[in-house]
N, C-alpha and C positions, 0 to 999 in steps of 0.2 A: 279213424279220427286222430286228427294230430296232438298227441296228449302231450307231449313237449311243450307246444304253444299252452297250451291250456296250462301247465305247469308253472311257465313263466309269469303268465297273468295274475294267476293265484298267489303267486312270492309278490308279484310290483303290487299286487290289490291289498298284500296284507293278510290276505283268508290263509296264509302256512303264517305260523309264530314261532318262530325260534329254528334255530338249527337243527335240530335233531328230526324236527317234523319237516322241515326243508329235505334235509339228506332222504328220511325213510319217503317220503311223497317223490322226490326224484326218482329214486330207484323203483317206485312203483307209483309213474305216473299215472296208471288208470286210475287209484282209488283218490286222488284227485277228486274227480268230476264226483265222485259218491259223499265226497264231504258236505255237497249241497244239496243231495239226493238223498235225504232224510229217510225216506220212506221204501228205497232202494229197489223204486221202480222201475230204475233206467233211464229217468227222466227227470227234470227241473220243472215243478208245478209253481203256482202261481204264488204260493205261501212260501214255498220252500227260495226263488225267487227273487221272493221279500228281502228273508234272511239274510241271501246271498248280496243283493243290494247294501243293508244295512253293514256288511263285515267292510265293504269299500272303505279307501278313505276319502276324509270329505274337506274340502265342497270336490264336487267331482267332476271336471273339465269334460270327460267325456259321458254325462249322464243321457245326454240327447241320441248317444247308440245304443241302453240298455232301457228301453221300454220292453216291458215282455211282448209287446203288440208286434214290433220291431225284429226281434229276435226271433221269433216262434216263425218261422217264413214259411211253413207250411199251412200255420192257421188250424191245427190240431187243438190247445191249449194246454201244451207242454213242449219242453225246449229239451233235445236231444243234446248229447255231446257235440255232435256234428253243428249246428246251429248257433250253440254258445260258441267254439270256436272259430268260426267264420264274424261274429259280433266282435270277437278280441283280434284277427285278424286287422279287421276297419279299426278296431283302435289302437292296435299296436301302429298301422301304418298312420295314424291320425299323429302318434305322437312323433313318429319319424318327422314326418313334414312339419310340425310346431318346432322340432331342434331345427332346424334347416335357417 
């Protein structure tokens, strides 16, 4: 899983606050993905999600890519690491093409 990406999104969404949580989340970007994984299942559930949603900031240009329906591309109902970042993937390149 590309935890890099997944790190980046999390600084530009606002879900890391402050430097110090920036630095320590860099250097260990896996526990990233567990900030949203409450329940530290290994997985983003439908509540957990929510939350993850609501840390965004808002209004959110690209809300029309984070439907859980969307994301979850196995249709399990829960969203892997793998899966969220494949979602940031399309919007990191969504916002490439918007500067253009």
């Amino acid at each position: 899983m590309p935890y890099r990406a997944l790190f980046i999104f999390l600084v530009l969404s606002g879900a890391l606050v402050g430097t110090a949580a920036a630095q320590t989340a860099g250097g260990e970007a896996g526990e990233t993905y567990s900030l949203h994984d409450s329940n530290r299942d290994g997985y983003v559930d439908r509540e957990e999600f929510r939350g993850f949603l609501e840390r965004r900031r808002q209004p959110d240009p690209y809300a029309h890519l984070w439907v859980f329906e969307q994301v979850d591309a196995d249709g399990d109902g829960r969203l892997s690491g793998e899966e969220m970042s494949l979602t940031l993937q399309k919007e990191l390149a969504e916002r490439l093409q918007r500067r253009k």
